[in-house]
N, C-alpha and C positions, 0 to 999 in steps of 0.2 A: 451513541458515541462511536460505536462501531460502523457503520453503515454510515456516518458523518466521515469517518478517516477513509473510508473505502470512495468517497465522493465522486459517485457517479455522473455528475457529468464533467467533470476533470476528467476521468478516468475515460469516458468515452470519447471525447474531443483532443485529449492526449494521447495514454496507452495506448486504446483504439485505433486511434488513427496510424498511430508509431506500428503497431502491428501489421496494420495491413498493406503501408509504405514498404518498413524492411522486412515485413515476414512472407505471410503467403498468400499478401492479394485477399483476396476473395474467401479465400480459406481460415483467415485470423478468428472468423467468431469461435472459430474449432479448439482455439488455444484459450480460450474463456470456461468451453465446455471441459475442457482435460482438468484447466485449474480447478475448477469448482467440486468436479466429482473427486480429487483428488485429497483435495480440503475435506469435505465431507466425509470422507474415511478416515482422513487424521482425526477429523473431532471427534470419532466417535471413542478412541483410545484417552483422546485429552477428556471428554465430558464423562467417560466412567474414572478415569483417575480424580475429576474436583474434588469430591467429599473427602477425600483423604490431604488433598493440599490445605492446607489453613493462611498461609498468606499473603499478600497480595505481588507477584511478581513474575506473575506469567510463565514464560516458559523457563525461563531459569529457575522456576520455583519447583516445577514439574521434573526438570532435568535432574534438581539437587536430590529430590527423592528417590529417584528411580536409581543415578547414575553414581551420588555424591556430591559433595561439596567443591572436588575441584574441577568437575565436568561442568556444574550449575553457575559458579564463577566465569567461568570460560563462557558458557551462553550468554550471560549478561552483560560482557561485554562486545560479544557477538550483535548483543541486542541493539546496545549505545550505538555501535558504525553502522548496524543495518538501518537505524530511524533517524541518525542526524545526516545520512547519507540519501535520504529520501526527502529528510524535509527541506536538506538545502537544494535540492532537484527543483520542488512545489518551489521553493522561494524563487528559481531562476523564471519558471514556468507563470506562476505569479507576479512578476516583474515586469514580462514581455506581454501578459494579458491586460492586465492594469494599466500599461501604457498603450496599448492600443488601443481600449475603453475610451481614456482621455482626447488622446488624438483624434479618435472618429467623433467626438464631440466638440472639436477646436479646439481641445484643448494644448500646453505646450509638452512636443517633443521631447523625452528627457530621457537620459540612461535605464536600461534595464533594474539596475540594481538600486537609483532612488527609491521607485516604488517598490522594493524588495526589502529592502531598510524602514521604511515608512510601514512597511505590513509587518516587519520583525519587532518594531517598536510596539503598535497595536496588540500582538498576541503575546509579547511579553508582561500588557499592561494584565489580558484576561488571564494569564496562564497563573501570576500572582494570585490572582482573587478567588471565591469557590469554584466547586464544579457545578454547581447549581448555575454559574450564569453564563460558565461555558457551554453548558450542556443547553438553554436557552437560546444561545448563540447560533449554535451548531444544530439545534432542530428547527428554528426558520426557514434558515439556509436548505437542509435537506428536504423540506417537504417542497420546498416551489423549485427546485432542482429535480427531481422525479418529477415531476409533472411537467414541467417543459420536454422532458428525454420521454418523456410517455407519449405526449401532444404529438412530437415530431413524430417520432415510431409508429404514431396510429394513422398519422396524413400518411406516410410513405406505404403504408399496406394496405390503406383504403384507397389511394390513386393506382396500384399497382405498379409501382415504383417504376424504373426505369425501363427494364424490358420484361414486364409481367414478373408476377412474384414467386419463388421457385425455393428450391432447397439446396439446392447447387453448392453453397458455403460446406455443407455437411459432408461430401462426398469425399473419397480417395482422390480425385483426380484436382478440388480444391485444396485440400491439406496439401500435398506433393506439388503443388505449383507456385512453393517459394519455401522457406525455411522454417519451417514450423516453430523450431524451438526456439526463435524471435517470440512469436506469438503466444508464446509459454512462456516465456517471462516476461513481458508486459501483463500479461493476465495475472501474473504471482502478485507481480508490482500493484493492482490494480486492486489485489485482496489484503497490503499492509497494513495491517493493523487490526485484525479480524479478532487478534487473543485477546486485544482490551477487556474482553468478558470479563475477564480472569484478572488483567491488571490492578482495575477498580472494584474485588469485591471487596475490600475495607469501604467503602462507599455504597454495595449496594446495601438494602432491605434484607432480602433473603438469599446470601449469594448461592447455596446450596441448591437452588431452586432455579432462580432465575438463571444464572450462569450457564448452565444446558440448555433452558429454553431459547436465550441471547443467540450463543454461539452458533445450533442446526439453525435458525430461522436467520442472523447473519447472513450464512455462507449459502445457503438456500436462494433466499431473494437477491442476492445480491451476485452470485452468479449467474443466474434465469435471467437478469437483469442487464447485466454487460456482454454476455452474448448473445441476448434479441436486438440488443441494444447496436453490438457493432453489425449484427446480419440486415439490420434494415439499413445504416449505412450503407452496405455492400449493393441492397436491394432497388436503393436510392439513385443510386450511378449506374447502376449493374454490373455483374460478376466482372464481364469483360472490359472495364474501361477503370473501375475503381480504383484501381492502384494505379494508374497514371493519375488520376483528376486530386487524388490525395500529395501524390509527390509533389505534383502542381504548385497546388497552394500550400506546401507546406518550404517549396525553394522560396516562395513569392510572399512568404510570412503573412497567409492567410490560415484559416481555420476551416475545413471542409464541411466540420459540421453545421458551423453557425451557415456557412453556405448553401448546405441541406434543408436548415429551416428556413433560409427565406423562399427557397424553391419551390419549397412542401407548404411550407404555412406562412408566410408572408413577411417585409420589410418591419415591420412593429415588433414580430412575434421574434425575429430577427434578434433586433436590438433590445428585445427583450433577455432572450438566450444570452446575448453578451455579457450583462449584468452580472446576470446569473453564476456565471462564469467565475466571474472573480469573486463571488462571494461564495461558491464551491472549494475554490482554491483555496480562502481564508479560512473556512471550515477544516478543510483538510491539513491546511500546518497548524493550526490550534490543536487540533485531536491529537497530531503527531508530537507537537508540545508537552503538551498533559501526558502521554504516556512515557515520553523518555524519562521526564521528569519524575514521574514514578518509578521507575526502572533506577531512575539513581537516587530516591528515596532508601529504597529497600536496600541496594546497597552500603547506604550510608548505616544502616541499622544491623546493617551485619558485617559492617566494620571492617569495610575493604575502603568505602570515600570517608573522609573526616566525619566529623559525627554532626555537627551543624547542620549539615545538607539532610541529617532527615530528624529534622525540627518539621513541628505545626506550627503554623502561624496561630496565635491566641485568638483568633476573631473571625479570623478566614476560614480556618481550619483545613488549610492548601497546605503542601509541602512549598513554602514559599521560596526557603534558600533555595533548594535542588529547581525550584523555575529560574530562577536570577541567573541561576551557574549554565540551566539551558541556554537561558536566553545570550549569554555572552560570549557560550560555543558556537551559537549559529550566528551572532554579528562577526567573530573571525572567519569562521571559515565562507560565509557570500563575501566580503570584502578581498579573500583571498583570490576567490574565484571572480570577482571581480577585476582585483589587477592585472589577472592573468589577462582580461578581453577575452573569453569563451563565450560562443551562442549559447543563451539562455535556454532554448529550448533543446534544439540539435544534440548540441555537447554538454551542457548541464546537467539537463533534465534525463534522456538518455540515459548517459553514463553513470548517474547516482543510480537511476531506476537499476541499472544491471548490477552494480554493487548492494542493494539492499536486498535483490532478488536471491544473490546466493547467498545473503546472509541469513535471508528467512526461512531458504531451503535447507540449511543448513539445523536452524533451530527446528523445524519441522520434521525432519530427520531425528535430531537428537531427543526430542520428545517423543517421537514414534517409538524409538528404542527404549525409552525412561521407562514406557507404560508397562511392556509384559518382566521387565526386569525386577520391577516394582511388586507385583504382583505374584512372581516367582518367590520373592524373599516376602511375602505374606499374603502368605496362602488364605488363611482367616479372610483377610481382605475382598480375594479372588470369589470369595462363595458360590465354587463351580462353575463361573460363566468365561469360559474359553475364547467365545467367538469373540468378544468385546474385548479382552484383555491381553489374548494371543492371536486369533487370527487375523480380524483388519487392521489392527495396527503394524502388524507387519507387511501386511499388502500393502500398507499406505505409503512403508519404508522402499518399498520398491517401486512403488508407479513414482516417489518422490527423488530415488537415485536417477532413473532414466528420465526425468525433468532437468537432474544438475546438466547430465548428459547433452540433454538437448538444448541446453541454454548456453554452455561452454563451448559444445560446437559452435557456435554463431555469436561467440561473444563480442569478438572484433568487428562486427556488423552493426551490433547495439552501440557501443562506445565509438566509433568512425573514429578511433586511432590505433597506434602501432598494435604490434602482436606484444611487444615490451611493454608498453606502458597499460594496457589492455590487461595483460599477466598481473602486473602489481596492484592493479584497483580489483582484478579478482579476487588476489590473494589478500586482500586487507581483512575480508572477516576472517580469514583463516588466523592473519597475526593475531587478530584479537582472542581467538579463542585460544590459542596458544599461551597468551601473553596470562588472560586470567586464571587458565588453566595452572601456572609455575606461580603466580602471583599470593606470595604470603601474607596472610589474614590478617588484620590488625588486633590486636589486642585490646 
């Protein structure tokens, strides 16, 4: 499920791309490698706190412990704008890939946002039903997804890609040749949905267990992943041309990647990859589905949303209300953005990604700090291991501050509008954490 929300070749064919367009060129797999080592520090604060969380709500569940009740409030609904602001991104991103599918098949020409609506209907249908036939759904889809981004990656480093294959992406001289902290937040954006571990352990077997082994081996392969992943891109075009040949086709509302594999591995393999594509995409607003939904399950059960919303279905055994009420937030807000006429990809997808990106830095922060605070007020708990409790999760607080850093400097690059209007889509998780923060408990 996680590694499903993380969907790797969305993430490369988008974020990827979006990185090395307005970041730094040649230098973006670098912002793959920061995110993932960066992650990997936080989890290690989040997987020694599990055994003491008991239930299922991620990081608001982690915050409530460490921090309280109105900190953990305030995260969750941090959470709701950081995942319904991502997933209506995939929906625009979705909309514009699904119609290009159709058309290059003769199919007819239609608005972005029909097939957006058409795929919101679909995953409202799975998101109702268990997680048994999500999780079905969404491990199809990933396993012939890695394999096509594998295929490609392997032709481009067996022909020696464009000007012989090098290490060039790694260097000072690539990171410094455009703005890095673009490519830091596409790469955050790239790891949404990573805490699912933790989401769904009322559904796992042993979540004691399995939940650390999920979460390292998540952030593990799936960083190693999107930065080999965007460096043979890079390696495909070469250092020096790559960030033109991507702005290229991305003014000309082509895809560079699917352009790579027919270069690399041929016209079939091509319109193979296309496919793919959109069923990666669908993968990835299902996953993002299922977990808001949970996220306002648990709410609903601690009596901040009506109390219906965290009903089980008798049969399903789905938090069925809290899908219905997803599903009816994300048909306002794409019809929203709809009326508006925003590029689906450009300004959509973009400007959601940058909004969910400080919203997860944000929660990532806040759970960095939950851990040694946690552990400070129980000691018993601590059973003398320092490193794990005190020292990386505070390092994680820090290499995770100078990421807000890097992404605020460059925020107005991600979103291509005002510094005004730019300010207010940053500051939306901030109202929400504020909002849930003063926001009185229901009774």
């Amino acid at each position: 499920m996680v590694i499903a929300a993380a969907a790797p070749l969305t993430v490369i064919g988008g974020d990827g791309l979006l990185a090395i367009a307005e970041g730094p060129g040649p230098g973006a797999p670098l912002g793959f490698l920061i995110a993932g080592v960066l992650l990997m520090l936080f989890s290690v604060g989040f997987v020694t706190m599990t055994p003491f969380v008991s239930e299922a709500g991620a990081f608001f569940s982690y915050i409530t412990r460490g921090l309280g009740e109105r900190w953990g409030l305030g995260a969750a609904f941090v959470a709701l704008v950081t995942y319904t602001a991502i997933q209506v991104g995939m929906y625009g991103y979705m909309g514009w890939a699904l119609g290009d599918l159709v058309t290059a098949y003769g199919g007819p020409r239609m608005p972005w946002w029909v097939w957006a609506l058409t795929t919101l209907g679909l995953v409202a249908y799975l998101g109702y039903r268990n997680i048994e036939l999500s999780s079905k759904v969404l491990g199809i889809a990933l396993v012939l997804e890695i394999a096509v981004v594998l295929v490609t990656d392997a032709a481009i480093i067996w022909s020696g890609g464009h000007d012989g294959i090098s290490l060039y992406s790694f260097t000072p001289e690539a990171a410094t040749s455009g703005p890095l902290g673009i490519a830091v937040l596409f790469a955050f954006a790239g790891f949404m949905g990573f805490e699912a571990t933790a989401v769904f352990r009322d559904e796992a077997r042993q979540p004691e267990r399995t939940i650390p082994r999920a979460t390292y081996l998540s952030v593990g392969i799936i960083g190693v992943f999107y930065a080999v992943s965007c460096w043979a891109v890079v390696e495909a075009w070469g250092p020096a041309n790559v960030k033109e040949v991507v702005n290229k086709s991305l003014e000309s509302g082509g895809n560079t990647l699917l352009d790579t594999a027919e270069v690399y591995v041929g016209t079939v393999f091509r319109d193979f990859m296309q496919v793919l594509l959109v069923t990666s995409l669908f993968a990835c607003v299902l996953s993002f589905h299922n977990v808001i939904t949970r996220y306002q399950f648990s709410l609903a059960n601690k009596g901040v949303l009506p109390a219906r919303f965290g009903e089980v279905h008798p049969t399903e055994g789905s938090p069925h209300r809290s899908s219905v009420l997803q599903s009816v937030t994300a048909l306002a807000v794409v019809v929203l953005v709809a009326i508006l006429g925003l590029d689906p990809l450009v300004q959509v997808f973009s400007s959601m990604a940058g909004i969910s990106t400080i919203g997860m830095l944000m929660l990532l922060i806040l759970t960095s700090i939950a851990v040694p605070v946690f552990f400070h007020r129980n000691q018993e708990a601590r059973s003398g291991r320092v490193l794990t409790t005190y020292v990386v999760p505070l390092l994680a607080v820090l290499g995770l501050c100078a990421s807000v850093y890097l992404v605020m400097a460059n925020f107005t690059l991600v979103t291509d509008q005002s510094v005004v209007i730019s300010s207010v889509l940053a500051a939306l998780p901030v109202v929400a954490l504020v909002y849930g923060f003063v926001l009185p408990r229901r009774s």
